[in-house]
C-alpha positions as a Markdown table, in Angstrom:
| # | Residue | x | y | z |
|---|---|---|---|---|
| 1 | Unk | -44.6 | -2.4 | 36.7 |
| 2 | Unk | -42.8 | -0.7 | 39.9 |
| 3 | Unk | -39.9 | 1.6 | 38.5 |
| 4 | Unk | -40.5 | 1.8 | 34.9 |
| 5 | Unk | -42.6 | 4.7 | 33.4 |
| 6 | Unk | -45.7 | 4.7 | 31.7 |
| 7 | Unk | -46.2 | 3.7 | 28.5 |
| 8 | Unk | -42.6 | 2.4 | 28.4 |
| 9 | Unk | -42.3 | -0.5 | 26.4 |
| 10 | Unk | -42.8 | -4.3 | 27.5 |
| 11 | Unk | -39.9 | -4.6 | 29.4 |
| 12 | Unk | -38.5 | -8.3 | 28.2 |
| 13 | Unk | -34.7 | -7.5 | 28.6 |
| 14 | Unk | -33.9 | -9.1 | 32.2 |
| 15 | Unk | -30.4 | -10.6 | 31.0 |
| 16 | Unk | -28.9 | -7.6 | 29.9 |
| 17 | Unk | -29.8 | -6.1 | 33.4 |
| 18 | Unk | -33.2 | -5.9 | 36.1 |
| 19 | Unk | -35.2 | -2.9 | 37.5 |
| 20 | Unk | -34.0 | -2.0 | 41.3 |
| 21 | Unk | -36.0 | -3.5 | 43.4 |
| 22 | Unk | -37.9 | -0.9 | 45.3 |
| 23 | Unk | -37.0 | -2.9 | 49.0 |
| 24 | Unk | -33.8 | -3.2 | 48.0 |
| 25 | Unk | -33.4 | 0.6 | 47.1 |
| 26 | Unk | -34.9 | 1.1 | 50.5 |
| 27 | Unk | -32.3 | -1.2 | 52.4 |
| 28 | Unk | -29.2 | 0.7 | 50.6 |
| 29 | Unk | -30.6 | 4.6 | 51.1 |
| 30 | Unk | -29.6 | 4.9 | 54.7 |
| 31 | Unk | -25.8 | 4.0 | 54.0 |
| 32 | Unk | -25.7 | 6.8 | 51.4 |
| 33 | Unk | -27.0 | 9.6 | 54.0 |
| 34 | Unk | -27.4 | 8.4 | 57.0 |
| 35 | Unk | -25.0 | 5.7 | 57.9 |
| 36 | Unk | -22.1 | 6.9 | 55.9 |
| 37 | Unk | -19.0 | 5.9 | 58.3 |
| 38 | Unk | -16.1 | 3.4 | 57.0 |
| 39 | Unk | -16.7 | 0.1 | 58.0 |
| 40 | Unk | -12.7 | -0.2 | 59.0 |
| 41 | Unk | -13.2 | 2.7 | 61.7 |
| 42 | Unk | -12.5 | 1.6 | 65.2 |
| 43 | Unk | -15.5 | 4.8 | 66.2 |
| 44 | Unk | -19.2 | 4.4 | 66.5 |
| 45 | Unk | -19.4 | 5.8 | 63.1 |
| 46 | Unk | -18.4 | 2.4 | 61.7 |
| 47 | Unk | -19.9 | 0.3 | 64.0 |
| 48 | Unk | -23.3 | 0.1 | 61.6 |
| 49 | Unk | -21.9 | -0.4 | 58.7 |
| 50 | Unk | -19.8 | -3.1 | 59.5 |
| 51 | Unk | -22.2 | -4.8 | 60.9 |
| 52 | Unk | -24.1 | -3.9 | 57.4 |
| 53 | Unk | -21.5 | -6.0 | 55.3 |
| 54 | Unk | -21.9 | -8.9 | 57.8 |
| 55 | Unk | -25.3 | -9.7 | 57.3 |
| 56 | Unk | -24.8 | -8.3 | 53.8 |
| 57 | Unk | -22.1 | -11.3 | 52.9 |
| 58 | Unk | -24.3 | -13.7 | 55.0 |
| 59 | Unk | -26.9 | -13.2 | 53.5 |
| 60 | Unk | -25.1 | -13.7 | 49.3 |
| 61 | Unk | -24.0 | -16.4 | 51.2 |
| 62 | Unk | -26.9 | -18.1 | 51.8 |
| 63 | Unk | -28.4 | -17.7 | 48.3 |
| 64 | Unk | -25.7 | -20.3 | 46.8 |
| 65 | Unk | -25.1 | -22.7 | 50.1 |
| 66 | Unk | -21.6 | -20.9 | 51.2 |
| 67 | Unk | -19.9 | -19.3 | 54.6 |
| 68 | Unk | -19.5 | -15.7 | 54.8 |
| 69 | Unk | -16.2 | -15.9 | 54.7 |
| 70 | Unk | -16.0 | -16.8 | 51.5 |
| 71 | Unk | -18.0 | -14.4 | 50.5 |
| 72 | Unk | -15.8 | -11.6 | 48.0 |
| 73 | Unk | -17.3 | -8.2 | 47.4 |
| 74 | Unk | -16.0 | -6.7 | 43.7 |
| 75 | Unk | -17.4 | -3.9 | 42.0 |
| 76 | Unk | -18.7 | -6.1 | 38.8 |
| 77 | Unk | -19.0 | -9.7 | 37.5 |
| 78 | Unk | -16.5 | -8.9 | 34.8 |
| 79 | Unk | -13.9 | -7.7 | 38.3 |
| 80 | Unk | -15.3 | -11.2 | 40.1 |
| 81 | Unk | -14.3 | -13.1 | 36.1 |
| 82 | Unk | -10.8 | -11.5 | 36.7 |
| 83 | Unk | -10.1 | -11.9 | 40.3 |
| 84 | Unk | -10.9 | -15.5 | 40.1 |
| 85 | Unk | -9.4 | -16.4 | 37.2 |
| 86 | Unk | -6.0 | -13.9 | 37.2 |
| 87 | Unk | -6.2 | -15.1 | 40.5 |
| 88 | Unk | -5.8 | -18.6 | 40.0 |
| 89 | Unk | -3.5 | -18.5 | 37.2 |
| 90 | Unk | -1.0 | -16.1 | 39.3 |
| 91 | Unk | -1.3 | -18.0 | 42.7 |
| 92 | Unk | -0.5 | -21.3 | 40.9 |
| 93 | Unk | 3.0 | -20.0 | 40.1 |
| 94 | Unk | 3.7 | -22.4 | 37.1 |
| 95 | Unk | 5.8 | -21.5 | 34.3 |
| 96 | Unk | 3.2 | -22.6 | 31.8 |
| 97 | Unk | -0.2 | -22.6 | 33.2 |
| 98 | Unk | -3.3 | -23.9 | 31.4 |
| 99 | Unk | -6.7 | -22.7 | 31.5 |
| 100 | Unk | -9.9 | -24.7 | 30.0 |
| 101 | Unk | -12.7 | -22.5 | 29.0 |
| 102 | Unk | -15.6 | -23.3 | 26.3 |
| 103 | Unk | -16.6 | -21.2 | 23.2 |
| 104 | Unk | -19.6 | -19.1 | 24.8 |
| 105 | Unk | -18.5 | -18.2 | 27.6 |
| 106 | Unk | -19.1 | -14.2 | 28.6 |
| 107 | Unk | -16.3 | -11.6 | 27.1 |
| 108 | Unk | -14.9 | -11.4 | 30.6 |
| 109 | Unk | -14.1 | -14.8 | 30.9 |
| 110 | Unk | -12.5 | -15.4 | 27.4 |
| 111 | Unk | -11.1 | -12.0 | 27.2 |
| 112 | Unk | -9.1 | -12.5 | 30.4 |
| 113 | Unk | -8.1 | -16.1 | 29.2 |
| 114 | Unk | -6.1 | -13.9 | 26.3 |
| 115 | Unk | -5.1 | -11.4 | 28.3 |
| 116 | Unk | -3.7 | -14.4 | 30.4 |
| 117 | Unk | -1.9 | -16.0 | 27.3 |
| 118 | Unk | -0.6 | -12.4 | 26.0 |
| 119 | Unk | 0.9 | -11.2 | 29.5 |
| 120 | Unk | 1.3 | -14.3 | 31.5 |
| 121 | Unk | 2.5 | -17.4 | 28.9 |
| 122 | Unk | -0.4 | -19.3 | 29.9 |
| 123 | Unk | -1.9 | -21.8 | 27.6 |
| 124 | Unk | -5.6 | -21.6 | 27.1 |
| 125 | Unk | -8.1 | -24.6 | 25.5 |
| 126 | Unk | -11.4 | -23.3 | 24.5 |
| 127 | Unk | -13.7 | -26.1 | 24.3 |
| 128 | Unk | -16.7 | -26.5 | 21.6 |
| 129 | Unk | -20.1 | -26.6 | 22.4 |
| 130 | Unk | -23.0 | -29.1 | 20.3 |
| 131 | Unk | -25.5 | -27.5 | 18.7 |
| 132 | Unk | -27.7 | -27.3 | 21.8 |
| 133 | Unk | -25.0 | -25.4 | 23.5 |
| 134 | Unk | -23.6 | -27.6 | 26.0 |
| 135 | Unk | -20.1 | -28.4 | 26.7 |
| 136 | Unk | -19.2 | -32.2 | 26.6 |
| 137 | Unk | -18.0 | -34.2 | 29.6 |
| 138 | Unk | -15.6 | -36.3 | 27.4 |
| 139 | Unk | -14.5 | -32.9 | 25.9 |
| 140 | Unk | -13.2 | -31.9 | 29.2 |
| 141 | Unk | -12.0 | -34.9 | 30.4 |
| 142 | Unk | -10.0 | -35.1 | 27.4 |
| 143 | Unk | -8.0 | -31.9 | 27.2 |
| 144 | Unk | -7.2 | -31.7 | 31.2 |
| 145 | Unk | -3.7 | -32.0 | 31.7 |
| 146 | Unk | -0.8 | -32.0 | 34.9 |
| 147 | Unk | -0.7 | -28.5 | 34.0 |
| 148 | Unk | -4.5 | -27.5 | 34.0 |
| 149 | Unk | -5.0 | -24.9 | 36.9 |
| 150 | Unk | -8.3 | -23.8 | 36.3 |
| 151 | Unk | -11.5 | -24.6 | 34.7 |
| 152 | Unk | -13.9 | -21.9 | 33.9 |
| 153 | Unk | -17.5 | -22.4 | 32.1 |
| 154 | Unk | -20.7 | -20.9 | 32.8 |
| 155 | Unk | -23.9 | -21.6 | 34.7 |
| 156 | Unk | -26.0 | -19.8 | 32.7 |
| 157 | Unk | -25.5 | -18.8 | 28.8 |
| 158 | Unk | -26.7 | -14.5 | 28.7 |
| 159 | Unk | -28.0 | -14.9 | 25.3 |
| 160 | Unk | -29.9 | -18.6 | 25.2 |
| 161 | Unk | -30.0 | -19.4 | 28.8 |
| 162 | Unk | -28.6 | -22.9 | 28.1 |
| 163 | Unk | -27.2 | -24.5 | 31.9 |
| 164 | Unk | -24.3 | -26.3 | 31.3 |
| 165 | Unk | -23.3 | -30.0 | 33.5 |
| 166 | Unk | -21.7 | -27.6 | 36.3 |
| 167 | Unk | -21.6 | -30.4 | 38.8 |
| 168 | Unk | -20.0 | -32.8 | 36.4 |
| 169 | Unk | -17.8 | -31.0 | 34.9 |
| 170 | Unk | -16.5 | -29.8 | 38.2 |
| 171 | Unk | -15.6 | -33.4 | 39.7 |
| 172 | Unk | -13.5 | -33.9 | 36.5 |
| 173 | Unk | -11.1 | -30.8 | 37.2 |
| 174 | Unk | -11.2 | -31.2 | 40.6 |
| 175 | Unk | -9.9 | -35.3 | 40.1 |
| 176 | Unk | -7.1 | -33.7 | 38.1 |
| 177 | Unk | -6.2 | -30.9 | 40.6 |
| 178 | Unk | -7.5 | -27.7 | 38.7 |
| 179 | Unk | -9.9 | -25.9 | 40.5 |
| 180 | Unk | -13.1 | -24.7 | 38.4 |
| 181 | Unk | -14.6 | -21.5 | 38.2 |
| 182 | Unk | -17.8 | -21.0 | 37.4 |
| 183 | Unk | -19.6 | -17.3 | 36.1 |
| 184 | Unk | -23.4 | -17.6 | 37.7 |
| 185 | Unk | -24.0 | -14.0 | 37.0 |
| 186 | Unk | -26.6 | -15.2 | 34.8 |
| 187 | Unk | -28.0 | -18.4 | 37.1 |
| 188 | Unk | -27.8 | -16.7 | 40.8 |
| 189 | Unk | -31.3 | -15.7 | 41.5 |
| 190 | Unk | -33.1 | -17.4 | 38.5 |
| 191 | Unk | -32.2 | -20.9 | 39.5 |
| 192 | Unk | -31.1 | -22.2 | 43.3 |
| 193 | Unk | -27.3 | -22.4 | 43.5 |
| 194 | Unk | -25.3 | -24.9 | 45.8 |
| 195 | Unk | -21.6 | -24.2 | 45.7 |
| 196 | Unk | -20.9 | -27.5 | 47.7 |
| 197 | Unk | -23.5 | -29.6 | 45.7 |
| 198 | Unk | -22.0 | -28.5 | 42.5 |
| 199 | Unk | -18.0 | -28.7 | 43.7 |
| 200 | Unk | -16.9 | -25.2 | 42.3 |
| 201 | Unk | -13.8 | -23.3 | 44.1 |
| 202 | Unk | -15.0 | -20.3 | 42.7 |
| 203 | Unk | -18.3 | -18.7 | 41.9 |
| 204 | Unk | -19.6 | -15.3 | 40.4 |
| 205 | Unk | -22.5 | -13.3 | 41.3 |
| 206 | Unk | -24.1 | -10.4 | 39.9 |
| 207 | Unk | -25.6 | -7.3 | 41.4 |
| 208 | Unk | -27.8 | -6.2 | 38.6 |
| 209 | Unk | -29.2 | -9.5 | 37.4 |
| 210 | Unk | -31.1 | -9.9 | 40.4 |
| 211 | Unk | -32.6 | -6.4 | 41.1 |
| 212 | Unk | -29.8 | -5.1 | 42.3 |
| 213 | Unk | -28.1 | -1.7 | 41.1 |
| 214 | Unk | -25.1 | -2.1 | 38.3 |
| 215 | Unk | -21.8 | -1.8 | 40.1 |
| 216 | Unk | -21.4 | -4.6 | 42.8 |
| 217 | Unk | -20.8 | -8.3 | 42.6 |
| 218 | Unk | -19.3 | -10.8 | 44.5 |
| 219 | Unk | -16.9 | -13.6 | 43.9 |
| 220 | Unk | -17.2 | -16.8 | 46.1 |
| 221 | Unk | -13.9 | -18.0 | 46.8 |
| 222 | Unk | -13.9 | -21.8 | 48.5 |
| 223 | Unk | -11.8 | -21.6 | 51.9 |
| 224 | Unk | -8.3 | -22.9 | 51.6 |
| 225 | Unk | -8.1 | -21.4 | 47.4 |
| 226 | Unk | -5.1 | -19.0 | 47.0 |
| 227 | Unk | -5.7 | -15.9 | 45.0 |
| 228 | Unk | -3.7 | -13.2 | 44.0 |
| 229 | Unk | -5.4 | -10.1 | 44.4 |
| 230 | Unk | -7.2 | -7.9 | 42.2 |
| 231 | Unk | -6.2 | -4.7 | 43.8 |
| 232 | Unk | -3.7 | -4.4 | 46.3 |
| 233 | Unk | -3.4 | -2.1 | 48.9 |
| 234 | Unk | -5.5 | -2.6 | 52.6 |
| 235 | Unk | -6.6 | -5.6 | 53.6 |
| 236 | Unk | -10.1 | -5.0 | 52.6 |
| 237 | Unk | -12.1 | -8.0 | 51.1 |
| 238 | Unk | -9.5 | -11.0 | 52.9 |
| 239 | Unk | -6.9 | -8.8 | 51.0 |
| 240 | Unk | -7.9 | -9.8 | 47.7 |
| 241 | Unk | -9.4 | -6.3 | 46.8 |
| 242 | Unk | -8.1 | -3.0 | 48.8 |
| 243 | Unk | -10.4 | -0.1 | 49.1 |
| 244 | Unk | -12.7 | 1.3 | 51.1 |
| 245 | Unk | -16.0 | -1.0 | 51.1 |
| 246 | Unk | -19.2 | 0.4 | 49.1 |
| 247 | Unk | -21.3 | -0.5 | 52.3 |
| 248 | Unk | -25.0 | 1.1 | 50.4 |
| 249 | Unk | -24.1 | -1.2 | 47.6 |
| 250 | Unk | -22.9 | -4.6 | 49.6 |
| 251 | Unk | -26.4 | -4.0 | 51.3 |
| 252 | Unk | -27.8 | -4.0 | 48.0 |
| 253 | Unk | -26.6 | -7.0 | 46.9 |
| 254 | Unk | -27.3 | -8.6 | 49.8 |
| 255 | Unk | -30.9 | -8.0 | 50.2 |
| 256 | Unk | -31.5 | -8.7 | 46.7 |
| 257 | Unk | -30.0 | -12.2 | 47.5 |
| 258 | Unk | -32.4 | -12.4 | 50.3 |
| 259 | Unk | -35.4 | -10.9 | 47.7 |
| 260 | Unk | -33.8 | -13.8 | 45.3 |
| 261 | Unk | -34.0 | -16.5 | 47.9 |
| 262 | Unk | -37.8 | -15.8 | 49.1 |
| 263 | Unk | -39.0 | -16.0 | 45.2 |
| 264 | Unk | -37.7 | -19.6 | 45.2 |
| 265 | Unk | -39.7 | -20.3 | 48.4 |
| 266 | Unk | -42.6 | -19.2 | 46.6 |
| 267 | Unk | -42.2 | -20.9 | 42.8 |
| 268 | Unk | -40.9 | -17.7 | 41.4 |
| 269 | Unk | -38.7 | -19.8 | 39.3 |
| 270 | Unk | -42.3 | -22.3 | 37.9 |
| 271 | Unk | -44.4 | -19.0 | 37.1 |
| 272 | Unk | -41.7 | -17.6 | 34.8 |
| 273 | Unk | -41.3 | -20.6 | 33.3 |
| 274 | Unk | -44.9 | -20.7 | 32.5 |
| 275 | Unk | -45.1 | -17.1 | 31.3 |
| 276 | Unk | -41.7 | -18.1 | 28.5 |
| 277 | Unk | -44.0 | -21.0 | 27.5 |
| 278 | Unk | -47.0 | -18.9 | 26.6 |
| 279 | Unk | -44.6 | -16.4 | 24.9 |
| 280 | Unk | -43.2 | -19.1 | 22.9 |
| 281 | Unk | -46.6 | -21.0 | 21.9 |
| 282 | Unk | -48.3 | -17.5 | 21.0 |
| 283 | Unk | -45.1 | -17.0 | 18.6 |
| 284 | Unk | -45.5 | -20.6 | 17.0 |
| 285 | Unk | -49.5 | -20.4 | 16.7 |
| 286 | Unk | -48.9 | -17.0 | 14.9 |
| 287 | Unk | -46.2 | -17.7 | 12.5 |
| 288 | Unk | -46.4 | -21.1 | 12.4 |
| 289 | Unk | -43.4 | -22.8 | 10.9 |
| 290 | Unk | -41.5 | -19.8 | 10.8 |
| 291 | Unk | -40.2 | -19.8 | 14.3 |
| 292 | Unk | -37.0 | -21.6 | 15.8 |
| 293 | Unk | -35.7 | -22.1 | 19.5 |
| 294 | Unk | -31.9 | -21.6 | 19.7 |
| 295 | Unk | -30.2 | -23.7 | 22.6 |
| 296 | Unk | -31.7 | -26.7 | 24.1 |
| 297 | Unk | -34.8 | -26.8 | 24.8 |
| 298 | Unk | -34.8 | -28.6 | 28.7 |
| 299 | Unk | -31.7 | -27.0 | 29.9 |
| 300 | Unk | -32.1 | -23.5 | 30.0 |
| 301 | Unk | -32.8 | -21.2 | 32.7 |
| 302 | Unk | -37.1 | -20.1 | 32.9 |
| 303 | Unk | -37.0 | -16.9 | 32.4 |
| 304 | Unk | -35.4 | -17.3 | 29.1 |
| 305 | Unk | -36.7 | -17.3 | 25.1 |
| 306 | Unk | -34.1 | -17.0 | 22.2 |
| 307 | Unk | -36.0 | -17.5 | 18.9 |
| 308 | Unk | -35.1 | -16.9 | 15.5 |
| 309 | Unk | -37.8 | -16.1 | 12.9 |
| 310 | Unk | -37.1 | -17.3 | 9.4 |
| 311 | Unk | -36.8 | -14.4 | 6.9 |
| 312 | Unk | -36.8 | -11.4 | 9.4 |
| 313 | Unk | -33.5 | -9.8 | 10.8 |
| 314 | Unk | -34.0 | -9.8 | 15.2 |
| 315 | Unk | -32.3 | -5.7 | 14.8 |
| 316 | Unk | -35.5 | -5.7 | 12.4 |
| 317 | Unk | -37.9 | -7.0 | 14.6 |
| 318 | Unk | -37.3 | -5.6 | 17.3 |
| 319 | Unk | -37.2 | -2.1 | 15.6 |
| 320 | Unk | -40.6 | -2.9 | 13.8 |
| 321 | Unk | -41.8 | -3.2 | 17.6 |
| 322 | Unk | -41.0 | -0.4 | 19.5 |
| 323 | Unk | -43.6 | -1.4 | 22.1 |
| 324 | Unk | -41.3 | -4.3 | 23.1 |
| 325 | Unk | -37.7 | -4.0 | 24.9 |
| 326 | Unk | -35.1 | -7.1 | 23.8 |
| 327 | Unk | -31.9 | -7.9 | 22.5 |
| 328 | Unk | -30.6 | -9.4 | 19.8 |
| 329 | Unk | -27.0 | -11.6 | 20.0 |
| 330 | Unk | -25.9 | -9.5 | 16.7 |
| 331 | Unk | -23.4 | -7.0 | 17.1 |
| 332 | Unk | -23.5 | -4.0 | 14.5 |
| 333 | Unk | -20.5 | -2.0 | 13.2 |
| 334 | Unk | -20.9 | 0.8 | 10.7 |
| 335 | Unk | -24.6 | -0.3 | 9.7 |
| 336 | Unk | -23.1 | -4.1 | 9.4 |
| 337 | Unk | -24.9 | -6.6 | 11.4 |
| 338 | Unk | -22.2 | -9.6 | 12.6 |
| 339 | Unk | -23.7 | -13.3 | 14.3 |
| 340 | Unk | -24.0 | -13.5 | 17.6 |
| 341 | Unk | -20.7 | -15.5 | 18.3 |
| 342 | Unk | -22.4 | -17.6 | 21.0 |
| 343 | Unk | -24.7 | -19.1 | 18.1 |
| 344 | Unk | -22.4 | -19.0 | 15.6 |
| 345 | Unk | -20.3 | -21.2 | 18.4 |
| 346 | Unk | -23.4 | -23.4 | 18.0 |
| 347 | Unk | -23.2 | -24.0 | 14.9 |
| 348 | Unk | -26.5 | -22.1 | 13.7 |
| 349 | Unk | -26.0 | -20.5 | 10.0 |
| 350 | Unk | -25.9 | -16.7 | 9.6 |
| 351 | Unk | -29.6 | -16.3 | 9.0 |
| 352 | Unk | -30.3 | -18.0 | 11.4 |
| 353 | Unk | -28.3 | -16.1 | 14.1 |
| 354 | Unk | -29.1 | -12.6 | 12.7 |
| 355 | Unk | -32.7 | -13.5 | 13.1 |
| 356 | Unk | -32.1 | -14.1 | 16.6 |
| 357 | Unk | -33.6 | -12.6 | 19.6 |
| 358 | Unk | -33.5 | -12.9 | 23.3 |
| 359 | Unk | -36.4 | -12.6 | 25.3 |
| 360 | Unk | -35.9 | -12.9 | 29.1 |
| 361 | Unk | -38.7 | -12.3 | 32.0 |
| 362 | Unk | -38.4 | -10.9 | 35.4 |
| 363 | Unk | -39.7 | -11.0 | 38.3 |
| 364 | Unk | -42.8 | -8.6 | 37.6 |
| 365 | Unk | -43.6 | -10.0 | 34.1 |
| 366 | Unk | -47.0 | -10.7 | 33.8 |
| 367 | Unk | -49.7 | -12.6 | 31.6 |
| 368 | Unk | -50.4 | -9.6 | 30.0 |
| 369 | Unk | -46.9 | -8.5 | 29.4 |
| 370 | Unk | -47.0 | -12.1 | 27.1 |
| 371 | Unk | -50.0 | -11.3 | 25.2 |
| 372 | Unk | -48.6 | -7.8 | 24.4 |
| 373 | Unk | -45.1 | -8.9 | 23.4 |
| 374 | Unk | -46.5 | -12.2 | 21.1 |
| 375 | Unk | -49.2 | -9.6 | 19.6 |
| 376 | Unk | -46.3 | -6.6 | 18.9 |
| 377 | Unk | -44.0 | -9.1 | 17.8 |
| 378 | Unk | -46.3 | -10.8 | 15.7 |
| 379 | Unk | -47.7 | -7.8 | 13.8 |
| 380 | Unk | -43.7 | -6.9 | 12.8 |
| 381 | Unk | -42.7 | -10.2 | 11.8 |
| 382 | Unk | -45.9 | -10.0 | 9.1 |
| 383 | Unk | -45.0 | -6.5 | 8.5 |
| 384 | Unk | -41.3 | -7.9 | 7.3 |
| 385 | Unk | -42.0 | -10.8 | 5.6 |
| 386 | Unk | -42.9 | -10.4 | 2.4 |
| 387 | Unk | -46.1 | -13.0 | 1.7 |
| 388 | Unk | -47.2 | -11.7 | 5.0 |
| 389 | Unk | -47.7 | -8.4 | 3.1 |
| 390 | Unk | -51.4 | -7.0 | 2.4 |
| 391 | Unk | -51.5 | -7.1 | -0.9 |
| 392 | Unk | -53.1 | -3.7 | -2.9 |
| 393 | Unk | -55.5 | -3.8 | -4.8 |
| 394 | Unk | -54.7 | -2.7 | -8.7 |
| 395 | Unk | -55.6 | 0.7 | -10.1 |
| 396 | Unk | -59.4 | 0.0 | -11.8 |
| 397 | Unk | -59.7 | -0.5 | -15.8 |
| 398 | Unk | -55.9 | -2.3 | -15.5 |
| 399 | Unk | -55.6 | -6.4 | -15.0 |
């Protein structure tokens, strides 16, 4: 695989974050050395690199059907989360706002929505999800009120890859007059995006989910929506984020976009979604019975596998197979293992969540990547579970 080592582990770990691209590396290097001039300088030192965020934003743009314009630069997804929703609450100027969000959304998103009720009296409804993972139409429709300024749920779940009714849910907050924001940080790259198709006012993207290096994101912000800023100062970013542009890592992003978009022309999207097939069907064949697919099984992005095993902890697993890099949804304080909240949210008992674990493909996974991952998998799941056990023999002369 380009950029990892030998003899590193099967790299199976794309949601938490990807590999750089190698020809995106080589599209940011020159603005690093090379072209290093401020984009805002009137000289010929900042002639290249603005012209460097242009394409840069037209080209995010044309990933997920927008204008350049309305393109945001931020230095993460979680900074995109806050800007848009922060944004909308402040801009609204109501006395008692409300925000709609659902139960597994990212941190980001439902931390904000606190930090929104603590600092800034908003009210915030946080909508259950079935056991598939999906948000309910009705649910929505039912707790929008005259007050409702914004609606934010998720493309793309991190941990089960679940793709919630975007479009549908969007044309209910937008009849009422909320705008909707949507985190694609998870989606953008994996699955084609159409800001105008699916009626969002606001849209995250994410820097290192698609190949990109950590540390950039952008926020699309439909023309005519009033934000307040997430950094004030110049008038950098349409005034919504002062500072002095990161030009190396706005070409970054964009020419990962433009990476993203080519893999779509060529069925990226159908060959990973063969390759989390095999993954799963080797699982089953080995440990048949034993193995359970968390989130729905049709709507989910294709690069994604979240399985529990009955009787095996996913921390075990996955440290009984060192030759294979995943997550888990588990969180682990002081030696204690917690439930993924976004399954728990789901409604999946504790043994079942602990045994949870995420397996998400990239864009140089291979066949062979499959077969290794089933096989290591396999061996530790038979290692932990007790029947699975060689048994020894007994000591001679004893029955």
């Amino acid at each position: 695989m380009v950029g990892m080592l030998v003899d590193e582990p099967v790299y199976l770990d794309h949601n938490a974050t990807t590999p750089i691209d190698p020809r995106v590396a080589e599209a940011m290097t020159p603005y690093l050395m090379t072209w290093f001039g401020n984009p805002s300088s009137g000289h010929r030192h900042g002639e290249r690199p603005r012209q460097a965020m242009a394409v840069a934003r037209e080209q995010v743009a044309a990933l997920i059907g927008a204008r350049a314009p309305e393109v945001v630069f931020t230095g993460s997804g979680s900074e995109a989360n806050l800007l848009a929703l922060r944004g909308a609450v402040l801009a609204a100027g109501r006395t008692r706002p409300h925000v709609i969000t659902q139960a597994t959304e990212h941190p980001a998103v439902l931390e904000t929505c606190r930090a929104l009720a603590r600092l800034h009296g908003a009210r915030v409804t946080t909508l259950p999800v079935d056991g598939d993972g999906l948000v309910a139409a009705a649910a929505l429709e039912a707790a929008l009120t005259t007050d409702t300024v914004l609606v934010s749920v998720m493309a793309a779940n991190n941990e089960t890859g679940v793709l919630q009714p975007v479009a549908e849910l969007a044309a209910l907050a937008r009849a009422r007059g909320a705008l909707f924001h949507c985190d694609a940080a998870q989606a953008t790259g994996k699955i084609p995006i159409d800001v105008l198709a699916w009626g969002v006012d606001l849209l995250t993207v994410v820097g290192h989910k698609m190949y990109a290096p950590k540390g950039v994101a952008a926020l699309y912000v439909r023309d005519g929506v009033a934000l307040e800023p997430v950094v004030y100062g110049g008038g950098q970013e349409r005034g919504l984020r002062a500072g002095t542009e990161n030009v190396a890592l706005a070409v970054a992003i964009g020419a990962a976009a433009d990476l993203a978009a080519r893999d779509f022309a060529t069925g990226a999207p159908a060959r990973l979604r063969e390759l989390r097939d095999d993954l799963h069907r080797r699982l089953s064949a080995a440990l048949p019975g034993r193995v359970r697919l968390n989130g729905s099984a049709g709507r989910r992005l294709p690069n994604t596998l979240n399985v529990s095993i009955d009787g095996v902890l996913g921390s075990d697993l996955l440290a009984a197979a060192p030759s294979v890099a995943a997550s888990t949804g588990s969180a682990c304080h002081s030696g204690t293992h917690t439930p993924s909240p976004v399954l728990s949210a789901m409604g999946l008992d504790a043994g079942r969540a602990l045994g949870a674990v995420r397996l998400s493909l990239g864009r140089r996974s291979t066949g062979g990547d499959v077969e290794t991952a089933a096989a290591a998998l396999t061996d530790a799941a038979r290692l932990l579970l007790p029947q699975q056990r060689p048994r020894k023999n007994p000591p001679i002369g004893r029955p």
